[in-house]
Residue, then its C-alpha position, 0 to 999 in steps of 0.5 A: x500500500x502507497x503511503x504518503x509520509x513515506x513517500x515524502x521521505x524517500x523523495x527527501x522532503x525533511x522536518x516532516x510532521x502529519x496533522x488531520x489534514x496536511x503533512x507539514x514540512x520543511x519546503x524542499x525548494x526554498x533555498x533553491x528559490x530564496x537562496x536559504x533554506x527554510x529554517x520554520x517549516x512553511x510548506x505544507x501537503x493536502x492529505x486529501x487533494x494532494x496539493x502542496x504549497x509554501x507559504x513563504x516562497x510561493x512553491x506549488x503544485x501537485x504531489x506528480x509534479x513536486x516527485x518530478x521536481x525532487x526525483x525525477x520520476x512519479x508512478x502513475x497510479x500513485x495519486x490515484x492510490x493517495x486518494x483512494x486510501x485518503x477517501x476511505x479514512x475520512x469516510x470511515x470517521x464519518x460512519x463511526x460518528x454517524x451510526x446509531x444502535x438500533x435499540x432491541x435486538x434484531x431478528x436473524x436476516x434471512x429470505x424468510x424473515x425477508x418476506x413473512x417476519x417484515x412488513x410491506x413498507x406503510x404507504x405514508x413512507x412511501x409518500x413520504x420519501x416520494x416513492x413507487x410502491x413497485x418499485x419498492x417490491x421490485x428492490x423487495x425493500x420491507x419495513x419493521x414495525x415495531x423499530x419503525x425502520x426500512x430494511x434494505x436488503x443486500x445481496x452478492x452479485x449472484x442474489x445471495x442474501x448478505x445482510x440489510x441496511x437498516x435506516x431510521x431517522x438519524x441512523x444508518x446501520x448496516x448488519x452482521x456487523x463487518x459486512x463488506x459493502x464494497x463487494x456489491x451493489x444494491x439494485x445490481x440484479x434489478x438493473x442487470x437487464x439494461x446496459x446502462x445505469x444511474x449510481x447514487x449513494x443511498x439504496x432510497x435514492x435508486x428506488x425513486x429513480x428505478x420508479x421514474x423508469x430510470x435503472x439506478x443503483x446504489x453504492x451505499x456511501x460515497x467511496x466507490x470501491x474497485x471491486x464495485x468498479x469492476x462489477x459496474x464496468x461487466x454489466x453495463x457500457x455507460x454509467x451516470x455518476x449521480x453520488x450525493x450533490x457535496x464534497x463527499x459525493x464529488x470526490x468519490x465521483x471523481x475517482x470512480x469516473x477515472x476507475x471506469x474510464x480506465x475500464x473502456x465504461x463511459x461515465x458521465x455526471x449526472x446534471x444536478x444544475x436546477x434540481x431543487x427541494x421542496x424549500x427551494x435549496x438545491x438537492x443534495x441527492x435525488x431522493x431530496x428533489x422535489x418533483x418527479x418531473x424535474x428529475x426526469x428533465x435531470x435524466x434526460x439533459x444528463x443523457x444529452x450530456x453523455x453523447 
């Protein structure tokens, strides 16, 4: 595994210190520009973006191009591997502040439990997230009444039960514990039929959309993993890239559009321009536009987009 401050070191940057967000260093260009060396460190590495800057002298640029500054040579995937393991610790914080305990203990998952112990989902959530019942049944999404949560079944690539993603309001929780989201997809087996298809976030988001008539799936957060490139990249010639309308979303997006495209998979953003809530705001993810028509007219300026 590539790793950033070992990096730097073999590249001869010194006097280095790792913080949240940078690694911090002594400018390995200073006394080149300034005719004496940089005594205070003032230069200093994004861990995420990957920039570094001095702020004393002005030196710039990227992680490539200071390799090629400092050594002459910058493998070609290493900014790539950076981000991937820079996206993957800061998603991981945010799931480890995020996830709540579902109180009481939840039954044993399995298909029967999946069709006879659950429950249809009430039509007022259904309303309530602007959701097709078929669609629903479709994507064979249930509801437990008596902890008020929507269970979201996930499956392999092959349809074997995994396990669930249980949502409630302020809660996200994905049991057995230590199952591997980065090997599937929500909605793979829904969306098989078609060559193309739309990615988003959240399992809810690719209902709406599959209900529009849009084949959506999900990634179950805004990292991407390889293994999930690689199984996009077997079923499908084009895929819309519709991760969460934030930072998060455009980062992952970011990435797994270079992963596709090296695959030979067209990967086109999603066009969240004019995409509203029903407050005005603009949307963070589909499941937050107001209306279904706009949604469809998003799609539809989306697929012109890609051509």
């Amino acid at each position: 595994m590539t790793d950033l401050l070992l990096t730097l070191q073999q590249a001869g940057v010194e006097r280095l210190r790792v913080g949240t967000k940078e690694i911090i260093g002594a400018c390995p260009r200073h006394e080149q520009r300034t005719g004496h060396p940089d005594n205070k460190p003032s230069w200093s590495i994004n861990r995420t973006t990957l920039i570094h800057f001095c702020f004393s002298c002005g030196y710039r640029g990227t992680l490539h191009s200071l390799l090629i500054d400092l050594t002459g040579v910058a493998p070609l995937e290493i900014e790539d591997e950076l981000k991937e393991q820079s996206f993957l610790r800061s998603m991981e914080e945010v799931r480890d502040r995020a996830d709540e305990v579902l109180e009481g203990n939840l039954p044993y998952l399995t298909d029967w439990v999946l069709k006879h112990q659950l429950a249809p989902v009430p039509r007022n959530m259904l309303a309530f997230r602007r959701l097709r019942q078929a669609a629903a049944e479709a994507f064979e999404v249930r509801w437990d009444r008596q902890r008020r949560s929507w269970v979201l079944p996930l499956r392999s690539p092959s349809g074997v039960l995994l396990g669930a993603q249980y949502r409630r309001v302020g809660s996200v929780l994905t049991l057995p514990a230590g199952l591997s989201k980065s090997t599937t997809l929500f909605g793979l087996n829904q969306c098989a039929p078609y060559d193309h298809a739309v990615l988003v976030e959240s399992p809810l988001d690719a209902v709406r959309l599959f209900g529009l008539g849009i084949p959506a799936l999900a990634s179950l957060g805004a990292w991407v993993s390889r293994e999930q490139v690689r199984l996009l990249a077997r079923h499908f010639s084009a895929v819309y890239l519709a991760l969460d309308n934030d930072k998060a979303g455009h980062d992952g997006a970011e990435v797994a559009t270079t992963m596709l495209r090296k695959t030979g998979t067209a990967a086109v953003p999603w066009r969240y321009q004019g995409l509203v809530d029903e407050e005005g705001r603009p949307a963070k993810d589909p499941g937050d536009v107001a209306s279904d028509d706009a949604l469809l007219g998003a799609w539809s300026a989306t697929q012109r987009w890609g051509l």
